[in-house]
N, C-alpha and C positions, 0 to 999 in steps of 0.2 A: 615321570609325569610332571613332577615340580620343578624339574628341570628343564623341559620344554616350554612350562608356562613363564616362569623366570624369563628365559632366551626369548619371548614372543614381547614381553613385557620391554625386557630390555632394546629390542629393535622397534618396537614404537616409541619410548624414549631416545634413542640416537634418529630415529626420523622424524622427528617432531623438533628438535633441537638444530637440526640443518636446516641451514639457508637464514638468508633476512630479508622476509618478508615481513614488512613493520605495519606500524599506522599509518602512514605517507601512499605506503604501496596499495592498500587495499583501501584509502581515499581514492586515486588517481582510478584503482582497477575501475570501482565503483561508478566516479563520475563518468566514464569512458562506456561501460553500458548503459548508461542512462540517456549518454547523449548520442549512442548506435542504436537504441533502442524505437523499432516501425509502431509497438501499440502496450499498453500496461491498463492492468484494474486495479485497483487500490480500495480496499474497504477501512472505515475508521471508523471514528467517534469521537464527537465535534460539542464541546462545551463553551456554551455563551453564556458571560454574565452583564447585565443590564440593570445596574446599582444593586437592590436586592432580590432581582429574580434572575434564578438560573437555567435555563434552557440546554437541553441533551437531544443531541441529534447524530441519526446514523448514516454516516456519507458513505457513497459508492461516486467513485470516479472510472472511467473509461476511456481511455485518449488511442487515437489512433493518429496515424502517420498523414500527412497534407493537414495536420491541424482541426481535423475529428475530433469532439468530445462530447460527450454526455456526465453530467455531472448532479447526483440523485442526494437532495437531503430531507430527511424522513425525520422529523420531531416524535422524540420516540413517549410522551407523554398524552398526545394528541392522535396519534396516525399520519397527520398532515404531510403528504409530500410535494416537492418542490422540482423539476424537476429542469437543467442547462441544459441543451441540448443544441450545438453546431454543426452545420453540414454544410454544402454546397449553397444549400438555398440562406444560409442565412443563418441567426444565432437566433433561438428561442429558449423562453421561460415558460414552463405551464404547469399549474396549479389545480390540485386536485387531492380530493380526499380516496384514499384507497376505503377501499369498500373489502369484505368478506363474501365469500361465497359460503351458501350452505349447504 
């Protein structure tokens, strides 16, 4: 058995060790699906500072392909959402407090 796990061990070590696949490469793979890429969601969190006050906010992005996007930031001390949104018709902003349901 110890000799089996050794032998497993040691061929993920010689597999892992082949080829050169560097930093360069897995730059170039990267940029290359970003830019074949038809639609992406991206969630973060977005901190602004405005001399001594700081502001936290939670982004959701959305992009699709013909230059679709919606683009959602949510002030996470307030509720306050903000919300980009571009289609066909045109690029909108709209402003709104999310509410709770009970």
């Amino acid at each position: 058995m110890k000799k089996l796990l050794a032998l497993f061990f040691f061929s993920i070590f010689l597999l892992a060790g082949c080829g050169k696949y560097g930093e360069e490469d897995v730059i170039k793979d990267f940029k290359k699906k970003v830019e074949d890429a038809k639609a992406y969601y991206v969630e973060g969190n977005l901190e602004l500072v405005n001399n001594d006050d700081v502001y936290h906010y939670d982004v959701e992005v959305a992009y699709k392909e013909d230059n679709y996007y919606r683009v959602s930031l949510t002030n996470t001390s307030n509720d306050h959402t903000q919300v980009i949104l571009k289609n066909d018709d045109g690029v909108y902003v709209m402003t709104h407090k999310s509410t709770q349901l009970l």
